[in-house]
MARTORDREN-746392 format. One record per residue (C-alpha): residue in three letters; z, x, y; chain. Coordinates in steps of 0.001 Angstrom, whole numbers, plus 500000, padded with zeros to 6 digits. Last residue first. Example, Ala and Ser with C-alpha at 12.3 -4.5 7.8 and 13.67 -1.06 7.14 Angstrom:
<recs>
{SER {507140 513670 498940} A}
{ALA {507800 512300 495500} A}
</recs>
This chain:
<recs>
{UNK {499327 508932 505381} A}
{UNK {497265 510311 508001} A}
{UNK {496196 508114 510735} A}
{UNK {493549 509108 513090} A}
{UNK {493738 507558 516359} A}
{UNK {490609 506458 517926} A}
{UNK {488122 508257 520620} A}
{UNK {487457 510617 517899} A}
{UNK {485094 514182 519759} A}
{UNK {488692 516122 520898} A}
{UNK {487370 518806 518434} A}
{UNK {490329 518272 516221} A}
{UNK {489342 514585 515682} A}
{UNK {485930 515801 514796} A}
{UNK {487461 518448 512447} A}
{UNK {490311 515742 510828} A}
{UNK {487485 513065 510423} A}
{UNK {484542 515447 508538} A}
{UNK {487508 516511 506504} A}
{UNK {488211 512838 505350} A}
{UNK {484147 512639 505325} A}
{UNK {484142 515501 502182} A}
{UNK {487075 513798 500438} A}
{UNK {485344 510154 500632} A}
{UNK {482293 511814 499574} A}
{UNK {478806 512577 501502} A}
{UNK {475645 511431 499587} A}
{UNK {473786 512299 502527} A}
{UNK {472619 508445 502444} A}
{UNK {476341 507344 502390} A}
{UNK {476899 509468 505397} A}
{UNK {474170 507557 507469} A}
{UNK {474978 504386 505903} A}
{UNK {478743 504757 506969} A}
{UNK {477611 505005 510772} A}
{UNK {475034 502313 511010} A}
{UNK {477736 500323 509600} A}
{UNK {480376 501193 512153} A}
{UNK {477598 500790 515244} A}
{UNK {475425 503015 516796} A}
{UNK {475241 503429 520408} A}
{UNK {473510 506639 520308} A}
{UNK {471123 507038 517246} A}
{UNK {472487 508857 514243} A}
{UNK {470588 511521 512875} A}
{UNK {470875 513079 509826} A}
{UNK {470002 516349 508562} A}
{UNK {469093 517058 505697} A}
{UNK {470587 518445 501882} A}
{UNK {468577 520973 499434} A}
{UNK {470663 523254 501122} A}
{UNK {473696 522582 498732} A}
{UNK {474733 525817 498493} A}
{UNK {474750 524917 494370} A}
{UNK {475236 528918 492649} A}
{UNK {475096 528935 488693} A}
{UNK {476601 531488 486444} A}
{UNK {475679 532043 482755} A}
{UNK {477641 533998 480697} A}
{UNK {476486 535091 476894} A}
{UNK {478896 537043 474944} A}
{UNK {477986 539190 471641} A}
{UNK {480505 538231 468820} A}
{UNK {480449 541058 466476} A}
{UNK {479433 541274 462892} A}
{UNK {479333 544917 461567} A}
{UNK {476322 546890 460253} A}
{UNK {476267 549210 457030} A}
{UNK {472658 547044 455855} A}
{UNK {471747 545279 452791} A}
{UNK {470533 542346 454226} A}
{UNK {470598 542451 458187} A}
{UNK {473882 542544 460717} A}
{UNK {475181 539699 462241} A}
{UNK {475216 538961 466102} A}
{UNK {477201 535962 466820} A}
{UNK {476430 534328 470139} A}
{UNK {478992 533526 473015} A}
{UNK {478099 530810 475278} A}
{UNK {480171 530499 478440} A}
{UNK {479607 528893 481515} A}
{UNK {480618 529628 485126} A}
{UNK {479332 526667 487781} A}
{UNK {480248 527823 490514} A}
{UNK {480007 524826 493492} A}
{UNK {480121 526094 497179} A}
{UNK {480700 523052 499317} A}
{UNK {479762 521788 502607} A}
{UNK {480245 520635 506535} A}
{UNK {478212 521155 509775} A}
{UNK {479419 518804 512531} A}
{UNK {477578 518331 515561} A}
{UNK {478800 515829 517978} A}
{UNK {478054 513099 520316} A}
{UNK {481161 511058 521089} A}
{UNK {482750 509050 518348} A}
{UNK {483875 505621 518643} A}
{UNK {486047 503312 516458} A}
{UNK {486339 500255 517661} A}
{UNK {485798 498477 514190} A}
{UNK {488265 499869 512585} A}
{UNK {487638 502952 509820} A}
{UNK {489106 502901 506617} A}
{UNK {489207 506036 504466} A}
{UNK {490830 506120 501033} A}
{UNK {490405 509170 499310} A}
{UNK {493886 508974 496719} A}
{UNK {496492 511471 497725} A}
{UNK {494171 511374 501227} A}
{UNK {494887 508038 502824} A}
{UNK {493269 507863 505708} A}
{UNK {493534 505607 508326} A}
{UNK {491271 505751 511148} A}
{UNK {492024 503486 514353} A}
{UNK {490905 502100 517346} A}
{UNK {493855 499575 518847} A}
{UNK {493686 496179 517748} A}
{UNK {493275 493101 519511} A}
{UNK {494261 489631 518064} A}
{UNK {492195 486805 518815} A}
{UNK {494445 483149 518820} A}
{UNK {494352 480306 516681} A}
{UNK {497263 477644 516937} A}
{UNK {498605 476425 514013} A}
{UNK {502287 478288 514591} A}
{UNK {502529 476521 517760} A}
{UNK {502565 473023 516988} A}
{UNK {505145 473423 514127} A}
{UNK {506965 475712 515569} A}
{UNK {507787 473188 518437} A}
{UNK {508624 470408 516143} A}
{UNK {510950 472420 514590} A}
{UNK {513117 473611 518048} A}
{UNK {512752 469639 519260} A}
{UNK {514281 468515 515911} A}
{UNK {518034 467757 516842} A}
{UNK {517246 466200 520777} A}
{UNK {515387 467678 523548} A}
{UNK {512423 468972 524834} A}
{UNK {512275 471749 527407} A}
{UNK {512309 474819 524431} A}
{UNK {511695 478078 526205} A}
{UNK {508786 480098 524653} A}
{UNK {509792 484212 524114} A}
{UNK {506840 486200 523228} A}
{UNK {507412 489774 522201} A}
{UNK {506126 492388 519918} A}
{UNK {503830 494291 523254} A}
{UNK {506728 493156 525475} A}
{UNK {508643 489825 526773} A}
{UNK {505419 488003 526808} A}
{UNK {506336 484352 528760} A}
{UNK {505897 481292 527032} A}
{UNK {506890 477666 528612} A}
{UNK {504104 477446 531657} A}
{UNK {503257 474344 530976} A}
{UNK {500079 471630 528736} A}
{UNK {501495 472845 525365} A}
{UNK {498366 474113 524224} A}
{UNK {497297 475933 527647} A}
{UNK {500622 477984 527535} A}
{UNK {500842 478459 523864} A}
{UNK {497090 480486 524296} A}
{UNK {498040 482442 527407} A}
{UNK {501528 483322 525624} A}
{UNK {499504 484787 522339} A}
{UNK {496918 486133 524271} A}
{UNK {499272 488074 526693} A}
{UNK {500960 489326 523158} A}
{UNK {497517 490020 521605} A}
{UNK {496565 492519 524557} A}
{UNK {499952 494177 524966} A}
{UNK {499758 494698 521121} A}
{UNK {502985 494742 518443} A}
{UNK {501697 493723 514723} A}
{UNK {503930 491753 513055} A}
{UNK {504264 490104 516517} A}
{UNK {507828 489020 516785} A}
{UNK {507832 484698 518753} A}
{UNK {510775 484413 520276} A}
{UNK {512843 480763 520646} A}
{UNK {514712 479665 523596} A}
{UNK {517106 477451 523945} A}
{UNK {518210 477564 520396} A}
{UNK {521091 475246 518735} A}
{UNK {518613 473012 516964} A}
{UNK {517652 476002 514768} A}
{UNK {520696 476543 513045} A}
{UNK {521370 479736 511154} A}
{UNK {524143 480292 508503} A}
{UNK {522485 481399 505308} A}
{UNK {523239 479797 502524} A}
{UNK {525335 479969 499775} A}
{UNK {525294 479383 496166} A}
{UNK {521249 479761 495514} A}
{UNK {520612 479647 492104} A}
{UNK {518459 482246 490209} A}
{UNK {516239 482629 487533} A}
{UNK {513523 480279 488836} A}
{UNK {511025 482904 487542} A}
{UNK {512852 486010 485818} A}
{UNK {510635 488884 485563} A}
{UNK {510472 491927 484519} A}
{UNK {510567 495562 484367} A}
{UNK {510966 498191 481637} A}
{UNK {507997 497250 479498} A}
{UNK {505740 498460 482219} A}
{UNK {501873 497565 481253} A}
{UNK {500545 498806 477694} A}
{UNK {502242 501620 476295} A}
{UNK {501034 503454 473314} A}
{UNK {502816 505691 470469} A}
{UNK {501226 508684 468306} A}
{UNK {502303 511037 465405} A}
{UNK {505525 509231 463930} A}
{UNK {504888 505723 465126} A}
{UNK {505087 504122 468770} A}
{UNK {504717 500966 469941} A}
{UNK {504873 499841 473801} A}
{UNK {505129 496793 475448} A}
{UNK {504686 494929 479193} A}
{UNK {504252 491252 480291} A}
{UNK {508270 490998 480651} A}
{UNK {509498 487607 481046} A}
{UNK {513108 488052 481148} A}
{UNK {515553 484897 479763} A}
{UNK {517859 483798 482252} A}
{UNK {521070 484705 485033} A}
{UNK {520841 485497 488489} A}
{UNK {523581 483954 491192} A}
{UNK {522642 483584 494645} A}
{UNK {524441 484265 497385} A}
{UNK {527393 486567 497235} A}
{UNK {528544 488772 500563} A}
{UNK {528266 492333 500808} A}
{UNK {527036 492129 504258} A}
{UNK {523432 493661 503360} A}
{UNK {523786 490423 500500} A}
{UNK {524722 489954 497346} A}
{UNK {523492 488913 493879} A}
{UNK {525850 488068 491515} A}
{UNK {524596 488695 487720} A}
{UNK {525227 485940 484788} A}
{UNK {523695 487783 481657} A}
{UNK {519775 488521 481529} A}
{UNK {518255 487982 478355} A}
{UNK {515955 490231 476607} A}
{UNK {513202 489555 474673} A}
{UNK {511045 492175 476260} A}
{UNK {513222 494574 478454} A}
{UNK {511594 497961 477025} A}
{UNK {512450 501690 476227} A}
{UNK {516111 501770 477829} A}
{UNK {517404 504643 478701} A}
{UNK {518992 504057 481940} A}
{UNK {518172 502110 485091} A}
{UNK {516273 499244 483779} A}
{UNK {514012 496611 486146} A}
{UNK {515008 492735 486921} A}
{UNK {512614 491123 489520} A}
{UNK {514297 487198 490528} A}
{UNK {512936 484287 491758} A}
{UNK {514621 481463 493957} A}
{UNK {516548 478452 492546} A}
{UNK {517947 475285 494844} A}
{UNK {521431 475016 494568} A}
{UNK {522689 475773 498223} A}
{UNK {519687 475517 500208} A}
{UNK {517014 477489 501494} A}
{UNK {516275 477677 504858} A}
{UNK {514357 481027 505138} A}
{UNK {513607 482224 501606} A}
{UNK {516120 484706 499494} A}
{UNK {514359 487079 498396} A}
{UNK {515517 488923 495002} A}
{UNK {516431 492153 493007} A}
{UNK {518246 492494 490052} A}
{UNK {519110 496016 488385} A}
{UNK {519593 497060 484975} A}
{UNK {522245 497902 482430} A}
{UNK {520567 497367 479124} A}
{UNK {522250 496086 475645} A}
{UNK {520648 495781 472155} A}
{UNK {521299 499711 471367} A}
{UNK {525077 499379 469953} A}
{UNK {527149 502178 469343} A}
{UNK {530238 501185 470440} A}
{UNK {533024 503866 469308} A}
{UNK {536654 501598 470201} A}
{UNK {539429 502672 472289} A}
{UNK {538362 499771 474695} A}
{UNK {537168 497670 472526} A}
{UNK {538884 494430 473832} A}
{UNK {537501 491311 473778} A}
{UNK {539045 488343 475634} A}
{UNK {535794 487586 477869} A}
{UNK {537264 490023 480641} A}
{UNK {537353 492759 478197} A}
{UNK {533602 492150 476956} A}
{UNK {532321 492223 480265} A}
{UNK {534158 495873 480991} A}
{UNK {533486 497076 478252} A}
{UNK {530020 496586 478221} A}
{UNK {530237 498170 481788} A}
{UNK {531514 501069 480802} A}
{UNK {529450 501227 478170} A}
{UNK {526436 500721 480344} A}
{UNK {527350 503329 483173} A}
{UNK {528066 505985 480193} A}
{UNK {524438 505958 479777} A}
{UNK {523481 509269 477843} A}
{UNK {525804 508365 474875} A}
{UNK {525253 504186 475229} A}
{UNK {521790 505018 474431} A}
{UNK {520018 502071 476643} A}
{UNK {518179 499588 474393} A}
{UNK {515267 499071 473027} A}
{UNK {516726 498439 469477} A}
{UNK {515653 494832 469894} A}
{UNK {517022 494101 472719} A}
{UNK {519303 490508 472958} A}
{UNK {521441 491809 475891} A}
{UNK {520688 492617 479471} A}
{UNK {523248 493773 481723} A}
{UNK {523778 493052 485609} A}
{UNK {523460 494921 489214} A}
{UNK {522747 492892 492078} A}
{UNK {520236 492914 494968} A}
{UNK {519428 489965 498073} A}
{UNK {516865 490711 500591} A}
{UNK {516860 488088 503225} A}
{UNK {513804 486345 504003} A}
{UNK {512351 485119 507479} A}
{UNK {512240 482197 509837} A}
{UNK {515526 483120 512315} A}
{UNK {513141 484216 515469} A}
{UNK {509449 482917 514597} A}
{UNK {507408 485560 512665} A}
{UNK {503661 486658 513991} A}
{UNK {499934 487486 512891} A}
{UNK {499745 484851 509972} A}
{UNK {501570 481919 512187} A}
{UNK {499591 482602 515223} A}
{UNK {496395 481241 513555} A}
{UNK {493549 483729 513567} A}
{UNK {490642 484282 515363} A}
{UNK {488164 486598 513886} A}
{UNK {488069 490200 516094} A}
{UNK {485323 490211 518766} A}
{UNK {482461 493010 518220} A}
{UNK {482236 495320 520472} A}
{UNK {478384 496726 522058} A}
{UNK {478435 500348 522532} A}
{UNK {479604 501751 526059} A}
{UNK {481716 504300 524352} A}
{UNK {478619 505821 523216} A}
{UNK {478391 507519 519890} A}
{UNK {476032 510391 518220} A}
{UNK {477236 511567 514957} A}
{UNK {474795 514814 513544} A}
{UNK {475434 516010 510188} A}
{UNK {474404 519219 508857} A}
{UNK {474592 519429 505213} A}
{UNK {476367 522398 502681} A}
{UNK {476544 526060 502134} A}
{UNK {475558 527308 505938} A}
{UNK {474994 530749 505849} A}
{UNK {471760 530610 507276} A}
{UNK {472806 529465 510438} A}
{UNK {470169 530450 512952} A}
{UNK {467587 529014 510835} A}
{UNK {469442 525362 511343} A}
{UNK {469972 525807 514837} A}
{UNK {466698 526289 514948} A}
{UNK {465473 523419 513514} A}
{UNK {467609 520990 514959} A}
{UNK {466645 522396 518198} A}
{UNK {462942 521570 517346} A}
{UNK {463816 518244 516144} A}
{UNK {465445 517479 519399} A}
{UNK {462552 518756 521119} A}
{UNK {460482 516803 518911} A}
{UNK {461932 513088 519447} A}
{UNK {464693 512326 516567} A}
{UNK {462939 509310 513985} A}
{UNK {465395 506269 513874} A}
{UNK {466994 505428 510808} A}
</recs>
């Protein structure tokens, strides 16, 4: 790190002697908006976008699971699994009705899938199966023929299978352990696909191109990018999500064919400055074009330490004494002024930036409030995500 001249070291200095009170590290960020940028990584369009009509369709269902070993729901605090035991078992020529069922083999639970783009009728998709009562664990069990619909209510697959659940738990009297989630699973290939989804690519005249990501920047590239590859002025950005591309050739596979030249194609997506900060758990991440203009921040923590030791105090041999606990406290003040200062040259660059704090030993919690007062101060030329 570069050595700060001696008027800046005397300022530094005094400042510092002028603030006495100061229970933690000075840290000094100096940034210039003029510093060097790195370009992003090129990447095909095909991981930064979705073509209009190529995407997944979330399909749920609700269903039972029999075959438990005891790990059932309690039929007495889930009435929505008797009733629906009763139900099944009525329309299979059973009826119990007016009976007490006291079973705990059977789980009411609900199936969730994704139904690919373009999949056919018969072919088999995945299915996630979790419990909604009671139940204590899904291993063993076996799902029973569930429908799974549609947002428009409509069937399209049907789930049924054995569950592959990679979680357990045992318990005794005086102690029990879980390992994983017993109560979820997973049914690979556990549905068939019984109708598909009407969309026909053939019948397009124009196809759009949805940035996952919506930038002005990345948009233009996108369209500049298709333009050169295909040799004509076809795309055209609609917005900062958009790119429509007209289709000129003809015939039954001209939509497909032109996905599949376009979707390899490598473009450089832009993305706006950024800090995202995530603080149930610490997690700070920091783009690349993040700049901050020369500031002083001075930021720290009081740590008490209180700690008890209480001593017995017994009386000598042959004495009229008493035994009494005598207490022993001892308190200890950190103000943390052992730390420095650190200086940060202007221009610096992301890295330079994170070794600085990492070499004042400043935490993820401690730089999340470092963020919030620069940001505050009108210092963060980025926006500063909070989630």
């Amino acid at each position: 790190m570069a050595r700060p001249d001696r008027v800046r070291h005397r300022r530094s200095r005094a400042w510092q002697h002028a603030r006495p009170s100061r229970l933690a590290a000075a840290v000094l960020l100096a940034f210039c908006l003029a510093a060097p940028v790195v370009e992003a990584a090129p990447a095909r369009i095909k991981d930064i976008a979705e073509f209009q009509g190529v995407r997944e369709n979330m399909l749920i269902g609700y269903g039972l699971v029999t075959g438990l070993n005891g790990t059932g729901d309690n039929l007495r605090s889930s009435p929505f699994t008797q009733q629906s035991l009763v139900g099944m078992l009525e329309r299979l020529g059973v009826n119990v009705r007016d009976q007490a069922i006291r079973t705990k083999n059977t789980a009411a639970v609900m199936v969730t899938a994704s139904l690919p783009p373009f999949r056919r009728q018969g072919s088999r998709i995945d299915v996630n199966v979790s419990t909604i009562g009671d139940a204590k664990s899904l291993l063993g069990g076996q799902l029973l023929p569930t429908p799974l619909r549609g947002a428009n209510g409509q069937v399209y697959a049907l789930a049924q299978g054995p569950i592959a659940s990679s979680g357990f738990g045992v318990e005794g009297e005086a102690a029990k352990i879980t390992v994983g989630v017993p109560t979820s699973g997973r049914i690979p290939g556990g549905a068939i696909v019984e109708l598909e989804v009407p969309f026909e690519l053939k019948e397009l005249q124009s196809m759009r191109i949805a940035l996952r990501n919506p930038d002005f920047t990345t948009a233009a590239e996108v369209a500049r990018v298709i333009n050169q590859a295909l040799g004509d002025r076809v795309a055209t950005m609609v917005d900062s999500g958009t790119v429509e591309v007209a289709v000129k050739a003809k015939g039954p596979d001209a939509v497909a064919n032109l996905i599949a030249r376009i979707e390899n194609l490598t473009v450089e997506p832009d993305t706006p400055a950024q800090v995202v900060i995530d603080d149930k758990t610490g997690t700070i991440v920091i783009g690349q074009d993040v700049r901050i203009s020369t500031v002083a921040v001075a930021h720290g923590n009081l740590t008490v330490v209180v700690q008890e030791n209480p001593q017995v105090s017994q009386p000598g041999p042959l004495s009229n004494g008493q035994t009494v606990v005598v207490p022993r406290t001892q308190v200890k003040v950190d103000t943390g002024s052992g730390k420095q200062l650190a200086m940060v040259p202007s221009g610096a660059t992301l890295k330079e930036l994170v070794d600085s704090l990492n070499a004042l030993a400043v935490g993820p919690r401690d730089l999340i409030a470092i963020l919030q007062a620069i940001k505050n101060a009108g210092a963060l030329q980025a926006e500063l995500v909070i989630q």
